[in-house]
C-alpha positions as CSV (number, residue, x, y, z in Angstrom):
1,X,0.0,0.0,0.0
2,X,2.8,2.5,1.1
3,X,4.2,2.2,-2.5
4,X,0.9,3.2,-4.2
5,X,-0.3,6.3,-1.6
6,X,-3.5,5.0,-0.7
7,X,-3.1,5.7,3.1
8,X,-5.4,7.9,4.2
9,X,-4.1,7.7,8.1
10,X,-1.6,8.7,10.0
11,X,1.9,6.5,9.5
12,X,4.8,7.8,11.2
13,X,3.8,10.2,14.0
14,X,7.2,11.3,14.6
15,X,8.1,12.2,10.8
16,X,5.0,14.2,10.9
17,X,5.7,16.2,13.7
18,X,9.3,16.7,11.8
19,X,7.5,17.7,8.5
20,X,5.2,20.4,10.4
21,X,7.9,22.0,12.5
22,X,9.9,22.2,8.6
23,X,7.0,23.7,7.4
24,X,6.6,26.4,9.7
25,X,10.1,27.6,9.3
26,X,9.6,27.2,5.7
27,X,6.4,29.5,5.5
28,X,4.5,26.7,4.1
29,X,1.1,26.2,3.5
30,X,-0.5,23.1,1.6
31,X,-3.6,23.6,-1.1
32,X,-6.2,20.7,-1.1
33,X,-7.0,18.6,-4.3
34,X,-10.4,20.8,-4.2
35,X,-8.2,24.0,-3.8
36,X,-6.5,23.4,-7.5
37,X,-9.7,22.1,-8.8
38,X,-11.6,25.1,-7.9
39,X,-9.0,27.9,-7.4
40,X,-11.7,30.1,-6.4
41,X,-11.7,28.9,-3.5
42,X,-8.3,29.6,-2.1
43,X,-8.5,32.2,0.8
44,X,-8.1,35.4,0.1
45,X,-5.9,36.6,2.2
46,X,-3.3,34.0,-0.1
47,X,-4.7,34.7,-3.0
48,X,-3.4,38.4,-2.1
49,X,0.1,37.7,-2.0
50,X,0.1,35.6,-4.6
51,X,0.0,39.2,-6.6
52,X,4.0,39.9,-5.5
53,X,5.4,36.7,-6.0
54,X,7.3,35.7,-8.8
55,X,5.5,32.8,-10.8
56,X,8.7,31.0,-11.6
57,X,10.1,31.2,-8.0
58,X,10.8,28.7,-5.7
59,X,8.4,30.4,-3.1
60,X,5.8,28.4,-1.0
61,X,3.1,30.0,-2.2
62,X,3.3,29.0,-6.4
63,X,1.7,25.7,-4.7
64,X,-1.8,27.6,-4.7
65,X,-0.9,28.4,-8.8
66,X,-0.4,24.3,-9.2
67,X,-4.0,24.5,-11.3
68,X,-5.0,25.2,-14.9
69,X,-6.6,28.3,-14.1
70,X,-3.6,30.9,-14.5
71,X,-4.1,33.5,-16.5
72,X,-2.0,34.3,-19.4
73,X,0.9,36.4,-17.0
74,X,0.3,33.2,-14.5
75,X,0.3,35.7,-12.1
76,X,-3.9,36.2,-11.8
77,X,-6.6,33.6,-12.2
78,X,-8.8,33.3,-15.1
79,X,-12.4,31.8,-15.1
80,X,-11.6,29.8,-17.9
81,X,-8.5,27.9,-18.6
82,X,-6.3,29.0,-21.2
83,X,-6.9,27.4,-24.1
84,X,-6.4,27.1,-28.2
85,X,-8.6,25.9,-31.1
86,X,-6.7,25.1,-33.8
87,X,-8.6,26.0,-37.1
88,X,-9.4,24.0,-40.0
89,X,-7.0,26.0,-42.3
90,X,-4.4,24.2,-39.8
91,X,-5.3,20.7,-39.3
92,X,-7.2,19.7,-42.2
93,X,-10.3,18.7,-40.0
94,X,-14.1,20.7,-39.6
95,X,-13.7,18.6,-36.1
96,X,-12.9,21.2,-33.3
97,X,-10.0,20.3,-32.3
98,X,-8.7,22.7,-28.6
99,X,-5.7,22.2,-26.6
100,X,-5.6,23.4,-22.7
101,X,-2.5,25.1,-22.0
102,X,0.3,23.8,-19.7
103,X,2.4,26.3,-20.0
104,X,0.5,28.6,-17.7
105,X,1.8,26.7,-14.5
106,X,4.3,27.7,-12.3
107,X,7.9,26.8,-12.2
108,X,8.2,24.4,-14.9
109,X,5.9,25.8,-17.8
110,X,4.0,22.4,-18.0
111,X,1.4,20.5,-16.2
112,X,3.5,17.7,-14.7
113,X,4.6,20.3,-11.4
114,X,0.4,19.3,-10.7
115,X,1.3,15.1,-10.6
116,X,4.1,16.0,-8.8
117,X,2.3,17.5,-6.3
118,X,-0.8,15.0,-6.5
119,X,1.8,12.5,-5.7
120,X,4.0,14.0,-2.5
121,X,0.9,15.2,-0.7
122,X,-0.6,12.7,0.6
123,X,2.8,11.1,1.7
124,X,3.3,14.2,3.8
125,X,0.4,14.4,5.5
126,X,0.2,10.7,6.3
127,X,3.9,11.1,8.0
128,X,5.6,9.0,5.2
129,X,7.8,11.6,3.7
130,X,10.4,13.6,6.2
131,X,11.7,17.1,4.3
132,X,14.3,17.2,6.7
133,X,16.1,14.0,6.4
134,X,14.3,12.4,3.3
135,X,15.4,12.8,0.0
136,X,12.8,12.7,-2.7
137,X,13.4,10.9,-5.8
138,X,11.3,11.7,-8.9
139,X,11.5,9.3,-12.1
140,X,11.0,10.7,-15.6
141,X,11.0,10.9,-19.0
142,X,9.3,14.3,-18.7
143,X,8.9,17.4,-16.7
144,X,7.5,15.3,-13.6
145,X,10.9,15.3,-12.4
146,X,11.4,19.1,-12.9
147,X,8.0,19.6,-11.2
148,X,9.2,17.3,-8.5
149,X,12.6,19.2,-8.3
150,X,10.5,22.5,-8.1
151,X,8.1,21.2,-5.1
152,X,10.9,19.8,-3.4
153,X,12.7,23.2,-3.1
154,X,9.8,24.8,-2.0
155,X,9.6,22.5,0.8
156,X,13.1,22.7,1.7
157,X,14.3,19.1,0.8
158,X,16.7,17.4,-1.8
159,X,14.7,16.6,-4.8
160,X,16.6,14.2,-7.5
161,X,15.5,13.6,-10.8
162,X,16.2,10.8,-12.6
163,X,15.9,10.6,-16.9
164,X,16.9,9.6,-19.8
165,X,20.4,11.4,-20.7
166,X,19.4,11.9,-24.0
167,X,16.5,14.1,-23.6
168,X,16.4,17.6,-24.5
169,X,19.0,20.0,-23.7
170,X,16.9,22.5,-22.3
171,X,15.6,19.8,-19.4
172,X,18.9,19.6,-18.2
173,X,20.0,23.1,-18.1
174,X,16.8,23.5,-15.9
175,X,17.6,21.3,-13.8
176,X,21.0,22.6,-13.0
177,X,19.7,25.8,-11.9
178,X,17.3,24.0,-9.2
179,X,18.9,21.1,-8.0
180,X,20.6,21.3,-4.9
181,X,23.7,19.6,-5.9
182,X,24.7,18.4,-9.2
183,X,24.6,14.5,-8.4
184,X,21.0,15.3,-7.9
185,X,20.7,14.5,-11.7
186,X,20.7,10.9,-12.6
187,X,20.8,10.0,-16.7
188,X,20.0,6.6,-17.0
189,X,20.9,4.9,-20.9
190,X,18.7,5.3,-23.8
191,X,15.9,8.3,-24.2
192,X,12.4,8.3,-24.2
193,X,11.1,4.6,-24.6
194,X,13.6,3.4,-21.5
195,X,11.5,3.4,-18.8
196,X,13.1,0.3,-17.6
197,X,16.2,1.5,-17.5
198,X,14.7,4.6,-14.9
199,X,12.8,1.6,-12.6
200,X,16.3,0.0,-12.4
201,X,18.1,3.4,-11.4
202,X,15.2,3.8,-8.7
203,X,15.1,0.2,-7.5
204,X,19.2,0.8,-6.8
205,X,18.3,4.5,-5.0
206,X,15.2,2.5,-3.1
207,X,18.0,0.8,-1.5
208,X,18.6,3.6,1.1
209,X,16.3,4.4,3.5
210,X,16.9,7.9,3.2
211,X,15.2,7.8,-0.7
212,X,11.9,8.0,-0.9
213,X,10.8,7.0,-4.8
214,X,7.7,9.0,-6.0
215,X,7.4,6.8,-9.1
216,X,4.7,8.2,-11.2
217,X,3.9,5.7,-13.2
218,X,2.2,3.7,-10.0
219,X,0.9,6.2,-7.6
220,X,-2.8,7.2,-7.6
221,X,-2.2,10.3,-6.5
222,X,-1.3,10.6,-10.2
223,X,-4.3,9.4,-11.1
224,X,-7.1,11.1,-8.9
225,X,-5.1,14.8,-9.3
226,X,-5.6,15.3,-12.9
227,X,-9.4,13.0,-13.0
228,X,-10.1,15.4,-10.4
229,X,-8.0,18.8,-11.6
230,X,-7.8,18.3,-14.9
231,X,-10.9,16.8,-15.7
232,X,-12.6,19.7,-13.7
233,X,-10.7,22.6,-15.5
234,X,-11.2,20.4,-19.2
235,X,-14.9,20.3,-18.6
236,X,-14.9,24.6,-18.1
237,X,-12.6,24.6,-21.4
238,X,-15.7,22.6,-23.3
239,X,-18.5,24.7,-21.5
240,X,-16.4,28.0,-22.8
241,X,-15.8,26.6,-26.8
242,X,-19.8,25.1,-26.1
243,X,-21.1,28.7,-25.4
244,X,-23.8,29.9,-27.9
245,X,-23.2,26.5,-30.2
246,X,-26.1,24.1,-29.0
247,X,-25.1,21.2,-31.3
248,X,-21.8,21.0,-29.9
249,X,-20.9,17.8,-28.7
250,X,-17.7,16.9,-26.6
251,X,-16.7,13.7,-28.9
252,X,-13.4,12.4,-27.3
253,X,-10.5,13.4,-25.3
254,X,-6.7,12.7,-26.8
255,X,-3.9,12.3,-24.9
256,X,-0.5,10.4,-24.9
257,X,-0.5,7.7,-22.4
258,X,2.6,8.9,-20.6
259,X,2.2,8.1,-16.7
260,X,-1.3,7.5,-17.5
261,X,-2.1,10.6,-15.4
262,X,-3.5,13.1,-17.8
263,X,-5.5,10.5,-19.6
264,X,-7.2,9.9,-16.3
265,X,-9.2,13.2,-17.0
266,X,-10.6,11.0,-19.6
267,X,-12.7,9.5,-16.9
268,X,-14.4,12.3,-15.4
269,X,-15.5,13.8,-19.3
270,X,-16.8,10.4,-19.9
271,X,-18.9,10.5,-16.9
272,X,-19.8,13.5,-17.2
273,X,-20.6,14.2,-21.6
274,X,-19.9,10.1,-23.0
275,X,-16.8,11.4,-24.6
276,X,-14.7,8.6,-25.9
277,X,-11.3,8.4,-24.4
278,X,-8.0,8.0,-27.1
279,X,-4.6,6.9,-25.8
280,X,-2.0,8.1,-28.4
281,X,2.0,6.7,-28.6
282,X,4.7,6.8,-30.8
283,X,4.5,4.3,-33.7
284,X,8.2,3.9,-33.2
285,X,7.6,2.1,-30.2
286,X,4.1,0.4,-30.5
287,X,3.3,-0.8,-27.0
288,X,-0.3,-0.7,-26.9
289,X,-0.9,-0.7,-30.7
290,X,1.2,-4.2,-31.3
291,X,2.7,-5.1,-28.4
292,X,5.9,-3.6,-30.3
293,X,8.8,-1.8,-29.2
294,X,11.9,0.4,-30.6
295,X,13.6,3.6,-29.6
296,X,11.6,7.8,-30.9
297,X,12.0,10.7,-29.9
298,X,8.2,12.2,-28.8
299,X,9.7,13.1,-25.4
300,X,7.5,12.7,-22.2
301,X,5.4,10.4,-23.5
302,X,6.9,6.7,-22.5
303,X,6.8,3.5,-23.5
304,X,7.6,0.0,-23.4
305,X,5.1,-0.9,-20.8
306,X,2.0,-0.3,-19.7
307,X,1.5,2.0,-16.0
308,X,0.0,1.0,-13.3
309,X,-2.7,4.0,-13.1
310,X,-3.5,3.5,-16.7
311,X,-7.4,2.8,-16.5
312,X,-7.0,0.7,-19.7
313,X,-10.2,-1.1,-19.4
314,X,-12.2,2.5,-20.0
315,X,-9.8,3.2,-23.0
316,X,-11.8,3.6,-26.5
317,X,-8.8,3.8,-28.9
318,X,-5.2,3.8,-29.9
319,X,-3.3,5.9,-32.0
320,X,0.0,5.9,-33.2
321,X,2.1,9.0,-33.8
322,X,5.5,9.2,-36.0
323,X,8.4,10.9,-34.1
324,X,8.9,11.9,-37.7
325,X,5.8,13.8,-37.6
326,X,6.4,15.7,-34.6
327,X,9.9,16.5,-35.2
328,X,8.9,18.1,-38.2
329,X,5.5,19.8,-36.9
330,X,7.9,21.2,-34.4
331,X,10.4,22.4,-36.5
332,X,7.3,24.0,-38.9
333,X,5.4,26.0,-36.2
334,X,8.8,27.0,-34.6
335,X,10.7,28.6,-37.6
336,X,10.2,31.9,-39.5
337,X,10.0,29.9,-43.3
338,X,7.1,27.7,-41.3
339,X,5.3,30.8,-39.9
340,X,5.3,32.5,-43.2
341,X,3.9,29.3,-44.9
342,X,1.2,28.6,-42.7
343,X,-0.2,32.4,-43.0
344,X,0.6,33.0,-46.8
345,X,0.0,29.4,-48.3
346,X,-2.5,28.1,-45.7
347,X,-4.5,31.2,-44.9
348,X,-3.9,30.6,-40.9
349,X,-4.6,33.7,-39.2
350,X,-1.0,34.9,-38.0
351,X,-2.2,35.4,-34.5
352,X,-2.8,32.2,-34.1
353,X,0.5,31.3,-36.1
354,X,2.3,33.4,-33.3
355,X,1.3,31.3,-30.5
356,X,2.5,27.7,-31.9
357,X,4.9,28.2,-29.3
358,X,2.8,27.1,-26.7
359,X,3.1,23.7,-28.2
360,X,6.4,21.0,-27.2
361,X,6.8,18.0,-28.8
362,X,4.4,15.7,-27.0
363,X,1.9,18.4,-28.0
364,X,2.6,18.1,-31.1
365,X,2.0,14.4,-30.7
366,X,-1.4,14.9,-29.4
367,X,-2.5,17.4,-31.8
368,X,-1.5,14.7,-34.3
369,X,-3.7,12.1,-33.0
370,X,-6.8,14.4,-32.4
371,X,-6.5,15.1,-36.3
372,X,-6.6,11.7,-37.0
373,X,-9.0,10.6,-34.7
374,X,-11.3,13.1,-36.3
375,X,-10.3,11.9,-39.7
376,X,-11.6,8.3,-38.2
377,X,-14.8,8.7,-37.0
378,X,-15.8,11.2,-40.0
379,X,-15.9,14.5,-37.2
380,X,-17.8,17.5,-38.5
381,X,-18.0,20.8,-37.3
382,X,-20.3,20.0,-34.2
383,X,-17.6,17.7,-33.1
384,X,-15.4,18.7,-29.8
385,X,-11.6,16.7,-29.4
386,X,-9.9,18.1,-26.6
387,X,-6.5,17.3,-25.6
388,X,-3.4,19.3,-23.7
389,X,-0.3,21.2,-24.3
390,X,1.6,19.1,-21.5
391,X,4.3,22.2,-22.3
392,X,5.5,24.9,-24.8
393,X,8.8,24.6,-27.1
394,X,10.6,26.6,-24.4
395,X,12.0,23.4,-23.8
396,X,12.6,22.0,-27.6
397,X,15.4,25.0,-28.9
398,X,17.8,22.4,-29.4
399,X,15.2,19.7,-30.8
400,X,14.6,22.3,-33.5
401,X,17.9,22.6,-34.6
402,X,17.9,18.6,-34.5
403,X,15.3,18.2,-36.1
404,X,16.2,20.5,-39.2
405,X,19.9,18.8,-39.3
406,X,17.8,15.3,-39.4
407,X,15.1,15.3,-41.8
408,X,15.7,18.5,-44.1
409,X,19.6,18.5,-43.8
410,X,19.9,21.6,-42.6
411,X,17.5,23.2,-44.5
412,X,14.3,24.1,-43.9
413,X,12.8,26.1,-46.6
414,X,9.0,26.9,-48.0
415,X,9.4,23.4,-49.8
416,X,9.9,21.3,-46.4
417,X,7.3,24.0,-45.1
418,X,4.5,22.4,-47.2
419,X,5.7,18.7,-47.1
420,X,5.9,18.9,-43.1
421,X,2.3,20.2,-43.3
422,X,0.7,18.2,-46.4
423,X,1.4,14.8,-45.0
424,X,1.3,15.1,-41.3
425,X,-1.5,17.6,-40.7
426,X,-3.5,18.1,-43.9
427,X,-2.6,14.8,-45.6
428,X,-2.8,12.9,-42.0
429,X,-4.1,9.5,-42.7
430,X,-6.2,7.0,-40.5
431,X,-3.0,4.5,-40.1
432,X,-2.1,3.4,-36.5
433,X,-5.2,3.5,-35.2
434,X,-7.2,1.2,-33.4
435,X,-10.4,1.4,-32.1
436,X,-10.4,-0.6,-28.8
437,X,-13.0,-4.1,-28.1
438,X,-13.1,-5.9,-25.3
439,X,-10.7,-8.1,-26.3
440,X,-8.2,-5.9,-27.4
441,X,-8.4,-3.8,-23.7
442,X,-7.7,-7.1,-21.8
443,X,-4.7,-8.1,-23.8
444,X,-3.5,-4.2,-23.3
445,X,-4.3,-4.7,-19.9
446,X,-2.5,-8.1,-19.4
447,X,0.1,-6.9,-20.8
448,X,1.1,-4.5,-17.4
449,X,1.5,-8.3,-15.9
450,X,5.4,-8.2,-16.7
451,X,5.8,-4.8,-15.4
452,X,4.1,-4.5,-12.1
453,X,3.6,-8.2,-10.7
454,X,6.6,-9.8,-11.8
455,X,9.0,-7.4,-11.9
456,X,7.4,-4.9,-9.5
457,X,6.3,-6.7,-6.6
458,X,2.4,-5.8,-7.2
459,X,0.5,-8.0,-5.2
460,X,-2.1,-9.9,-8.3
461,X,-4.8,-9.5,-6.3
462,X,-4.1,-5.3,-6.4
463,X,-3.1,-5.6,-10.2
464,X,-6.3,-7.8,-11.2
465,X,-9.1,-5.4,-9.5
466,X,-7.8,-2.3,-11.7
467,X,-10.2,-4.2,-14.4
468,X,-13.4,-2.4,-12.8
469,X,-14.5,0.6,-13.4
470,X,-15.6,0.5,-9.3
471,X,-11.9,0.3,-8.7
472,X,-11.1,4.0,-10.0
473,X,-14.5,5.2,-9.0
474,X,-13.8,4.3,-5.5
475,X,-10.0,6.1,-5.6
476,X,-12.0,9.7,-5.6
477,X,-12.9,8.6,-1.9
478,X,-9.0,9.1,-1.4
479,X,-9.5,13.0,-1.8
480,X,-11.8,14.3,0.6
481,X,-10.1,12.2,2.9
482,X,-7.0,13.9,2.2
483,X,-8.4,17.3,2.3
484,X,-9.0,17.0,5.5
485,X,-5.7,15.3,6.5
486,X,-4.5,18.5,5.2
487,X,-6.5,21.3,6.1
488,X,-5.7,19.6,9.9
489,X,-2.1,20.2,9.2
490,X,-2.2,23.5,8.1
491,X,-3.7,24.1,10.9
492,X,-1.1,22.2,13.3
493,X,1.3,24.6,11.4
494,X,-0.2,27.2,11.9
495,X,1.0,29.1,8.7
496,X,-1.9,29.3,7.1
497,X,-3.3,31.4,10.2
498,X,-0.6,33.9,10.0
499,X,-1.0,35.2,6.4
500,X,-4.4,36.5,7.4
C-alpha cells in the first residue's frame, strides 16, 4: 500500500511532527485537491500575495498556482483555462479540435509540477515523507521530475530527478539551476522509450532508507489529481468553446499515455458528456498498438510498458504518432520559413500562427492524434476533441535545430514548409489507429502483468481489481479524505493562520 499512496491515516507520527515544525520555518502552507480544482476557493488573504510573487520562483506559495486556471501572465486567475482551437486552415479537419495550456503553471511551464504534487501530498500528510532528512526521488522521461525538483525546493528538501540522458537539452539546463547539488541529476541509458532502464536506477536508489521514490507511473495520486484537476478545468474549457453553439458535442479526449495521469481526465468527461477516451503513442515504439517496441524521440510520453494507473479497461482507442511527424511539426510551427507558410499558403490567421509556441513535442503528438481521430470517426463541425499542451517549445530550442539537421539537412525552406504540413497535418491518414473491443483492452491490460507483478512486486490480487470501473470510481474517496488530513495540518502549522 505504502508504494501506491493509498493511506489515508496517520503512519509515522514522529516524521509528521518533523515535516510540520519544517513547514513552519519554511512559511508553508498546503492547497487541497479541491483548492487546485476550484482555485476560487483559495482564501483570500493567499490569493493576495500571490499578486507579489514571482510565478517562476521557488516560493511556498506557487503551490496555490499548481492549477489550470492561470491566466495568461500566471500571475492572476482566469475563469476559464487557457486554451487554443486550432482552425481547419491548420489541421485539415471541420472537427474542433482545442488544446488546454500547460504552459501557464508555475515553475516548470508544464502540467507535470500538478502530478508531482498530486503524488507528494498525501505522503506528507500521512507522516511517510520527512523534508528534513528524506530525499525525494522523482522518475522521468518528462517534466514530472522538474515539477518534482520544483516542489521539493519549495519544501526545503533534496529533490533528485532521474531521466533519460538523451533528452532535451533544455531539461537539463533546468535542472541545474534547481537542483541542490549536481549529483541530484541521474541520466540513465537510452531516451524516451527506457523506462526500464529509470525503474532499475530507482530500485538501486530505493536501496537507502533515506530515498523516498515518488514513481509516477504507480501512484494514484497521479491518477485522482488530474481526473479530479484536470478533468474539472477540461470540462470549463468545453462549457467555454460550447457557449452559444447548442449542437456542440464533446466527442473524445486525446492524450499520450505517458504516466497515465493526464488520460485519467478521460474518466471524469466520460462521466460527465460520453466522450470517448484516445490513448495516443509513438509508432516507433508500439506498445499498446502491437505489443511492439523500438527507440523515438516524442519526449515525455513513455513507452515500453503499460502503468500502473493506466485505467486501460475504459480506453476507447489507440493511436500511433511518428516521431517523424512531430519533429517536423515542431520544426514548422517554430521557424520563421514555417510561420510565413502557414499564413501565406494556408491562410492561418497569423495570431494564431504566433502562438504555436505554446506547443512541445508531446503536444505536437497529441494534436496529431486528435487530427486523425477526427479523420476516423468522420468529425464534423459540431464535433469537440480536446486534448493538452503538457508544455511549450521553451524546452525543444535544441530539438529544433535537430530536427532541421535530421530530416531537411539543414535546411528548412517553403518546400519542407509544405511537405511537413501536407502529410502530417493536412494529408494525415487513418494509419495506427485502433479502435479498442473488449478483447483488445484485456490483452493491453494483461500486458502491465510483466511490469508491475513480476518485476514490480504488485500484489495480483491489487493488479487484477484495476479491471473495474468501481476500482477508480472508488479512488475519488482518497481525496476528501485527504483534504482533510490536510486542512488539519495546516492548521497544526499554523502558517496558514498567519497570512491573514
Amino acid at each position: 500500500m505504502a508504494r501506491l499512496g493509498l493511506e489515508t491515516h496517520l503512519i509515522d507520527r514522529d516524521v509528521y511532527q518533523r515535516t510540520l515544525a519544517r513547514f513552519r520555518e519554511a512559511g508553508v502552507v498546503l492547497p487541497t485537491f479541491a483548492e487546485l480544482e476550484e482555485p476560487s476557493t483559495i482564501p483570500a488573504p493567499i490569493l493576495r500575495r500571490l499578486e507579489d510573487v514571482d510565478p517562476d520562483a521557488p516560493h511556498p506559495l506557487n503551490l496555490f498556482r499548481v492549477h489550470w486556471f492561470n491566466d495568461a501572465s500566471r500571475r492572476g486567475r482566469a475563469a476559464t483555462p487557457g486554451a487554443i482551437e486550432l482552425p481547419s486552415e491548420l489541421t485539415g479537419s471541420p472537427a474542433r479540435i482545442v488544446l488546454a495550456l500547460g504552459e501557464r503553471f508555475p515553475m516548470i511551464h508544464a502540467h507535470k509540477v500538478l502530478a508531482a504534487y498530486g503524488c507528494l501530498a498525501p505522503r506528507v500528510v500521512t507522516g511517510q515523507f520527512d523534508p528534513t532528512r528524506h530525499r525525494a526521488i522523482w522518475p522521468s522521461t518528462g517534466n514530472y521530475c522538474r515539477g518534482g525538483v520544483a516542489i521539493s525546493r519549495i519544501l526545503g528538501c533534496r529533490g533528485v530527478a532521474v531521466l533519460p540522458e538523451n533528452m532535451s537539452r533544455e531539461r537539463f539546463d533546468w535542472l541545474e539551476r534547481w537542483v541542490a547539488e549536481p549529483s541530484d541529476i541521474i541520466r540513465t541509458p537510452g531516451s524516451e522509450s527506457n523506462v526500464k532502464e529509470i525503474y532499475d536506477a530507482c530500485a538501486a536508489l530505493d536501496r537507502d532508507p533515506a530515498n523516498i521514490v515518488f514513481n509516477q507511473f504507480c501512484e494514484y495520486g497521479n491518477y485522482l489529481v488530474h481526473r479530479l484537476c484536470t478533468g474539472a478545468a477540461l470540462e470549463r474549457v468545453f462549457h467555454a468553446v460550447a457557449k452559444d453553439r447548442p449542437r456542440a458535442r464533446l466527442a473524445a479526449f486525446v492524450s499520450a499515455t505517458g504516466s497515465a495521469g493526464t488520460i485519467a481526465a478521460g474518466d471524469h468527461l466520460k462521466s460527465a458528456f460520453g466522450a470517448r477516451i484516445a490513448a495516443v503513442e509513438a509508432v516507433e515504439c508500439p506498445t499498446l498498438l502491437y505489443n511492439g517496441f523500438g527507440e523515438h524521440n516524442i519526449q515525455g510520453i513513455g513507452d515500453k510498458h503499460v502503468p500502473l494507473i493506466h485505467n486501460v479497461m475504459n480506453t476507447d482507442a489507440v493511436i500511433g504518432v511518428s516521431d517523424h511527424a512531430t519533429d517536423t511539426l515542431l520544426t514548422l510551427f517554430n521557424t520563421d520559413e514555417g510561420r510565413k507558410y502557414l499564413v501565406e499558403r494556408r491562410s492561418v490567421d497569423p495570431a494564431l500562427v504566433a502562438e504555436l509556441g505554446a506547443f512541445g513535442i508531446s503536444s505536437i503528438g497529441n494534436i496529431v492524434a486528435a487530427v486523425k481521430y477526427a479523420k476516423y470517426f468522420d468529425l464534423g463541425p459540431d464535433d469537440v476533441v480536446l486534448t493538452v499542451a503538457t508544455d511549450s517549445a521553451q524546452m525543444y530550442g535544441s530539438e529544433v535545430v535537430k530536427a532541421t539537421r535530421r530530416w531537411f539537412g539543414n535546411r528548412f525552406d517553403a518546400v519542407s514548409a509544405g511537405e511537413t504540413w501536407g502529410r502530417y497535418l493536412g494529408g494525415a491518414g487513418v494509419d495506427h489507429v485502433l479502435e479498442l473491443s473488449h478483447v483488445d483492452r484485456k490483452r493491453i491490460f494483461n500486458l502491465g502483468y510483466f511490469t508491475w507483478v513480476e518485476q514490480q512486486g504488485v500484489s495480483l490480487e491489487d493488479f487484477s481489481a484495476r479491471a473495474k470501473q468501481s476500482f477508480w470510481d472508488g479512488l475519488l474517496d482518497l481525496a476528501p479524505a485527504w483534504d482533510a488530513m490536510i486542512d488539519r495540518f495546516n492548521a497544526e502549522s499554523g502558517v496558514a493562520a498567519g497570512l491573514s
